[in-house]
C-alpha positions in Angstrom: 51.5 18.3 -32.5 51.7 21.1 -30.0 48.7 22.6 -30.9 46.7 19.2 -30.8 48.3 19.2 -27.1 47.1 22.7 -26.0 43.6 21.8 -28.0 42.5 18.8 -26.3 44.4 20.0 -22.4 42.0 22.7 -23.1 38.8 20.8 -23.0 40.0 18.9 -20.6 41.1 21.7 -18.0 37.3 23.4 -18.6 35.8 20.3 -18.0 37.9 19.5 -14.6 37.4 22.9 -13.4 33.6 22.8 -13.7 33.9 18.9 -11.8 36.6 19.8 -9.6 33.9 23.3 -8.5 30.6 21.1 -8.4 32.1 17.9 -6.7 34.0 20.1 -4.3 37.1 18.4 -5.4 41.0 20.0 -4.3 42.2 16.4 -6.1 40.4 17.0 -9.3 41.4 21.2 -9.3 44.6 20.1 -8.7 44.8 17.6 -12.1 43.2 20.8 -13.8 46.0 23.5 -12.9 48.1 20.9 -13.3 46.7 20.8 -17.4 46.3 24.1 -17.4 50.4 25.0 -16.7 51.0 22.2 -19.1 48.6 24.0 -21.7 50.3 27.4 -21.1 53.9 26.0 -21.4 52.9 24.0 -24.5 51.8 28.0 -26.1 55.4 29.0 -24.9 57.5 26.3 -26.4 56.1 26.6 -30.2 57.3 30.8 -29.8 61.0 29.1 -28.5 61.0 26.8 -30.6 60.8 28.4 -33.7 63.3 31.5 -31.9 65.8 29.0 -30.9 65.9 28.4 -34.6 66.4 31.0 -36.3 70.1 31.6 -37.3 73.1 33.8 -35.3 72.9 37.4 -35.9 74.7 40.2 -34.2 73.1 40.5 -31.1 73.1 36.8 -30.3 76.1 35.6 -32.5 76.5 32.3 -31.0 73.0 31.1 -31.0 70.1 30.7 -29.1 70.6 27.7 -28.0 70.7 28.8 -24.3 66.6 30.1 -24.0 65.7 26.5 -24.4 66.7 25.2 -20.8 65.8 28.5 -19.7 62.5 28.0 -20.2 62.4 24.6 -19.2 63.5 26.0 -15.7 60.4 28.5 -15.7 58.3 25.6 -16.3 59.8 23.4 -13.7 59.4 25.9 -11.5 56.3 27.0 -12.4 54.8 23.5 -11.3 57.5 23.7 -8.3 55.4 26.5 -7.2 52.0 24.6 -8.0 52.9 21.3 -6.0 54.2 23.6 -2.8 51.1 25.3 -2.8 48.4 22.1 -3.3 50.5 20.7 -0.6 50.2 23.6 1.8 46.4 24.0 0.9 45.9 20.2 1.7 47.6 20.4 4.8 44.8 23.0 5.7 42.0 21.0 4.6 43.3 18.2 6.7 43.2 19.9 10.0 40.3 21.6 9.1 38.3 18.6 9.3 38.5 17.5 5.2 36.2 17.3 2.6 33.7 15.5 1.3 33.7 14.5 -2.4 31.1 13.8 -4.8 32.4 10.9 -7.0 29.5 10.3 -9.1 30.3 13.7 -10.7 34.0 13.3 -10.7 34.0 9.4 -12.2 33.2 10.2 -16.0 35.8 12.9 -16.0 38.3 10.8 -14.4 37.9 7.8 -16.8 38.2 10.3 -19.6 41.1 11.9 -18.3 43.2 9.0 -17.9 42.1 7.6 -21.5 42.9 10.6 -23.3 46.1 11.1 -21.2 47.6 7.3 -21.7 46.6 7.8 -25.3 48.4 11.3 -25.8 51.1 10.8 -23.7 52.2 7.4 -25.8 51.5 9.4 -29.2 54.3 11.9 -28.4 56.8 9.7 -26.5 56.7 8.2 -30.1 56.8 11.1 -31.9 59.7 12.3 -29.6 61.4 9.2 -30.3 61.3 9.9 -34.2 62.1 13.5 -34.2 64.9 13.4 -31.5 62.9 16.6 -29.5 62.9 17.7 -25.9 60.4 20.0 -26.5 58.0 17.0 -27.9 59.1 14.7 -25.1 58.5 16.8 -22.2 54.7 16.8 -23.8 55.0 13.4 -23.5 55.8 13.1 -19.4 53.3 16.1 -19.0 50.7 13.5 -20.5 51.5 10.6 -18.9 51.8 12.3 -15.4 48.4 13.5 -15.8 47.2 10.5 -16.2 49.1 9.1 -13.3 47.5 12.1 -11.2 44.2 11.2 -12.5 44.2 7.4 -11.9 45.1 8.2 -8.2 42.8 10.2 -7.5 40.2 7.9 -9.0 41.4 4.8 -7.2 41.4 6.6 -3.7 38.3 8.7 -4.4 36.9 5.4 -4.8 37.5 4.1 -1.4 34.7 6.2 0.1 32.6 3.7 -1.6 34.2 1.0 0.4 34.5 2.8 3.7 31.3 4.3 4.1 29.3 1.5 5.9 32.0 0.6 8.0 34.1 1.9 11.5 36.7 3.7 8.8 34.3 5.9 7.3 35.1 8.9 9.7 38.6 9.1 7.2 36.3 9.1 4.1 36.6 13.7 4.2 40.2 12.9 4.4 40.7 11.6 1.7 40.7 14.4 -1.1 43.5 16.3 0.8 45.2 13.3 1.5 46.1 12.7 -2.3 46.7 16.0 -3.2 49.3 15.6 -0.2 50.9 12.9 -1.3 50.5 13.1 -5.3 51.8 17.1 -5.0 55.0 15.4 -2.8 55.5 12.7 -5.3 55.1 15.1 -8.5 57.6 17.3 -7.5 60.4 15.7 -7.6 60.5 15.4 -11.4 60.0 19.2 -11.8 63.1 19.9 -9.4 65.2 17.4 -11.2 64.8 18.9 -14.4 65.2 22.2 -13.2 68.5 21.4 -11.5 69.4 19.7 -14.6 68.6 22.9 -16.6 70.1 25.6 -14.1 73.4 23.4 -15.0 73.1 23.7 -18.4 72.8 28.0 -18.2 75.7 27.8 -16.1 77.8 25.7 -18.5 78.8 22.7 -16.0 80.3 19.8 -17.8 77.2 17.8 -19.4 78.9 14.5 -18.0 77.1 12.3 -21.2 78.3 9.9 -24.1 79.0 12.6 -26.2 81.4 14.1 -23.5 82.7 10.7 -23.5 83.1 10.3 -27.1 84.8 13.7 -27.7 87.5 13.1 -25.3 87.9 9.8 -26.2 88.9 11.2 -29.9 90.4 13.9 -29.1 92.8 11.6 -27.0 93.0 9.2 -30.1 94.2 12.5 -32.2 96.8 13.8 -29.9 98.6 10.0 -29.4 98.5 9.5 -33.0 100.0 12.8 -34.3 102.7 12.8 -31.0 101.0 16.0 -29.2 102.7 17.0 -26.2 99.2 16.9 -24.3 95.5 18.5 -25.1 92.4 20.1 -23.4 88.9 19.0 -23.8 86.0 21.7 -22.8 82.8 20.5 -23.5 79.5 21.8 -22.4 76.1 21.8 -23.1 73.1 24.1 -23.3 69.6 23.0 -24.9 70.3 20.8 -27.8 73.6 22.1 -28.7 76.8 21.5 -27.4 80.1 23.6 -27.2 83.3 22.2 -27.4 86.7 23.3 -26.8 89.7 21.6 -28.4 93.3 22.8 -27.6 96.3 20.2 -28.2 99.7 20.9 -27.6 102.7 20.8 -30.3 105.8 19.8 -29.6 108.3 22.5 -30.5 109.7 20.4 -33.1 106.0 20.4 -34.8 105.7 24.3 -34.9 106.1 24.5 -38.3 103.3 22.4 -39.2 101.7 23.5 -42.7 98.1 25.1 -42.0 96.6 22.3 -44.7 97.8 19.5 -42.5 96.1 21.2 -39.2 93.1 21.9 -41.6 93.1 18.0 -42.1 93.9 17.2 -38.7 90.8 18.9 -37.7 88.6 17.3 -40.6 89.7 14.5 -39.6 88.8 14.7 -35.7 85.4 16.5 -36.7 84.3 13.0 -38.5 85.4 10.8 -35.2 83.1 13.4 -33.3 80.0 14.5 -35.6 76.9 12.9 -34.6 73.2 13.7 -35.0 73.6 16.7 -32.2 74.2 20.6 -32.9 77.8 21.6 -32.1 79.8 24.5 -31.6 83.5 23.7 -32.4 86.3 25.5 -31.8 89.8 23.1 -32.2 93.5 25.1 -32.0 96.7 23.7 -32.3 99.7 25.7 -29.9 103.3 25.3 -28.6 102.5 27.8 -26.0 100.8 26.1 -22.8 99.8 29.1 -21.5 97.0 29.4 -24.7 95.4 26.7 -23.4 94.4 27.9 -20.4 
């Protein structure tokens, strides 16, 4: 599925770049770097994706899990870095006196962009549905923002028509560098989010989510129902796999509790807390409080 990504972003980003060139178009160049980061991430993922599965070994024995948000905060930044810089260049433009696009060059490209992008972007938001991947589902937004971008720019590259024979048509250069403006504001703040989001998973903050939830809520169940003295819950997350933390605290009058029956104990929390995740579980049973923290 990746590959048919980078295949058809490929032909599209040619085929923008050569528009974007002859119809003296910042809007349309935009929409093409735009594909093109998207094409060069899509390369990326299928190398992490098939690293971040491969199993523990000694140099990495818990995993790999942790490369996956860190590349998606290289990519989020990546297009950080691309909206700051349209929006800078379109600033430019605009008090330069504009530009003046060609539309009758752009219009085929456009209408093809937004078809294919619609189209693509709805094939893997299914896809990513079925096979429970990030990695598919950020192909997915990448699509459908590009065909946001692309409708935008058609519908107010199509206003010059409108303007041009009347008192407003002095706005008509304005135009190009006024969407890349306001489409370069608008885009970024999906980029930031999910590098914030991401920057918090490398640094281990609490992944505040139903599976938090649903851990501490059975780990609570556990402790009332065996008569622990009290417990603490660590959970966070990194990627698709989470790392949790289990520590309850024995009564003194529990110390002697056979290893089987903690064994079961543990079974038997493990079932209440297994779901269709990767999980990195680490449950111990103390009468010391100060092995907890």
């Amino acid at each position: 599925m990746i590959k048919l990504s980078i295949a058809i972003g490929s032909l599209l980003t040619v085929w923008a770049v050569a528009i974007g060139i002859l119809g003296d178009s910042k809007s349309i160049i935009f929409d093409a770097l735009f594909s093109l980061v998207g094409i060069s991430m899509s390369g990326v993922s299928l190398f992490v994706t098939n690293f971040v599965r491969k199993p523990d070994d000694d140099n990495l024995p818990f995993g790999r899990s942790q490369f996956e948000p860190l590349y998606i905060s290289v990519q989020s930044l990546i297009i950080i870095f691309l909206c700051l810089y349209s929006f800078a260049t379109s600033i430019i433009d605009i008090l330069n006196g504009g530009r003046k696009v060609e539309l009758t060059i752009a219009f085929p490209y456009l209408i093809t962009s937004i078809i294919v992008c619609i189209g693509l972007g709805l094939y893997f938001r299914k896809k990513a549905r079925q096979l429970k991947s990030d990695y598919v589902l950020i192909e997915a937004n990448e699509w459908q923002l590009d065909a946001l971008l692309s409708f935008g720019v058609l519908v107010v590259l199509s206003l010059s028509y409108f303007l041009k024979d009347t008192s407003f048509s002095g706005l008509i250069p304005y135009l190009d560098p006024i969407i890349v403006l306001i489409i370069s504001l608008l885009f970024m703040r999906i980029p930031a989010r999910t590098f914030w989001k991401n920057i918090k998973e490398l640094l281990q903050f609490a992944p505040d989510d139903e599976v938090e939830d649903k851990i501490h809520e059975a780990s609570e169940k556990i402790a009332q129902q065996y008569r622990f003295t009290d417990l603490l819950v660590r959970v966070a997350k990194t990627g698709s796999s989470y790392t949790v933390e289990i520590d309850f605290l024995l009564p003194k009058d529990q110390a002697q509790k056979p290893l089987i029956e903690l064994d079961r104990i543990r079974q038997e929390l493990y079932d209440l807390i297994k779901g269709d995740y990767q999980m990195w579980l680490t449950i111990s049973f103390t009468t010391e409080r100060k092995w907890m923290l």
